[in-house]
N, C-alpha and C positions, 0 to 999 in steps of 0.2 A: 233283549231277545224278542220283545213284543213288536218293536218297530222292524226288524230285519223282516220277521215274518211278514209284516205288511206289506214293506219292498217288493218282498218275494211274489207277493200274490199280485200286488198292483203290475209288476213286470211282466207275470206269467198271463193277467190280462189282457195287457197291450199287445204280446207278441201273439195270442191264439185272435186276437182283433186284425193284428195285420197278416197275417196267414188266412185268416178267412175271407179279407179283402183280395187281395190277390188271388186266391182260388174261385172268390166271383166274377174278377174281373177276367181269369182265364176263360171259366164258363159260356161269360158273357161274351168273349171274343171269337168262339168256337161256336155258339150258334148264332151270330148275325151274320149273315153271307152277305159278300158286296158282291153285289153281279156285273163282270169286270167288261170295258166295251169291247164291241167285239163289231170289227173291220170288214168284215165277210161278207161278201153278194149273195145275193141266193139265187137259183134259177128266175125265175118270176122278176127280179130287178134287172139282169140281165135284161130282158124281152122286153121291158121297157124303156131301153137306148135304142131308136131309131140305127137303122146300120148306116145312116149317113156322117153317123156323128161319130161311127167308131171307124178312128183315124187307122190310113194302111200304112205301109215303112217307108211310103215315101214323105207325105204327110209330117212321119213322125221326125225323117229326116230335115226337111223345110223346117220345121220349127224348132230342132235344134238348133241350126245354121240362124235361124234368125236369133239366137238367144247369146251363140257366141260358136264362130268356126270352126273351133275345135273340139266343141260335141258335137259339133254336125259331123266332120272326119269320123269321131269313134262311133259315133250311131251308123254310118253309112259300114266302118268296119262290122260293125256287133250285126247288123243285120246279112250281109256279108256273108259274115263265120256262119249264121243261124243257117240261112238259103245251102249252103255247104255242107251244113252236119245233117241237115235232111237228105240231101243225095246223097252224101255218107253211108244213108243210114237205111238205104235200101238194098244192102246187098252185104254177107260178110266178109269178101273179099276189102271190097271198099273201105269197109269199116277199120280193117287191120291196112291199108295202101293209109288213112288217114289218119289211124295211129302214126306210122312213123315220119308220114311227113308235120304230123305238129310235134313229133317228138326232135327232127332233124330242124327246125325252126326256134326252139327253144335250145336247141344246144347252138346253134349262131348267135340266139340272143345272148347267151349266160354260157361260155365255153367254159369247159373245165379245166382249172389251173393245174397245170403237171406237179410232180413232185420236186423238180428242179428248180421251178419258180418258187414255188413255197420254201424252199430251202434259202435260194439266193436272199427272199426278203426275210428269215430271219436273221441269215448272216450279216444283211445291210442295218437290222433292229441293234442286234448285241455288238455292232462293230461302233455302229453311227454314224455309218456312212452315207 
């Protein structure tokens, strides 16, 4: 009976030993703050880039094309759409004329399959044809 009890207490020490390790080491994890990097310009860094060196869209264009021809193509598209969605974006007639025309754009890219098609292909799935 004499040695159960000793178990008993030696067990009940270890386990109040590793609970109170883990409640420090939570403690401890809660107040060391890692101050995380942080990417951000601020005004003042700004103002210290020369405007000669901040590249305009054609610029950015030429050094796509130098890097490989077909960033250069979507960089000359991307800037493109940009110069367009600003004149877009001066009037709300425009705004709704260039709603539908990116919407009449996207439905040529990606047409909507009828119900007849989707029927045909599963009857050519379960036939195996």
């Amino acid at each position: 009976m004499h040695k159960i009890l000793l178990n008993l207490k030696q067990a009940l020490r270890s386990s109040i030993l590793v609970v109170g390790l883990m409640m420090f080491i939570s403690l401890l994890g809660s107040v060391i703050l890692v101050q995380q990097a942080s990417y951000a310009t601020t005004l003042e860094e700004l103002k210290l880039i020369p405007p000669e060196y901040k590249p305009n869209s054609e610029e950015k264009i030429n050094r796509a094309n130098e890097y490989d021809p077909g960033v250069g193509a979507r960089e000359e598209e991307r800037q493109e759409a940009y110069e367009q969605a600003i004149k877009d974006s001066a009037n709300l007639n425009t705004i709704e004329k260039a709603y539908e025309r990116n919407l009449k754009a996207e439905q040529e890219q990606n047409p909507p399959e009828s119900f007849g098609e989707k029927a045909k292909e599963v009857i050519e799935k379960v036939t195996g044809k």
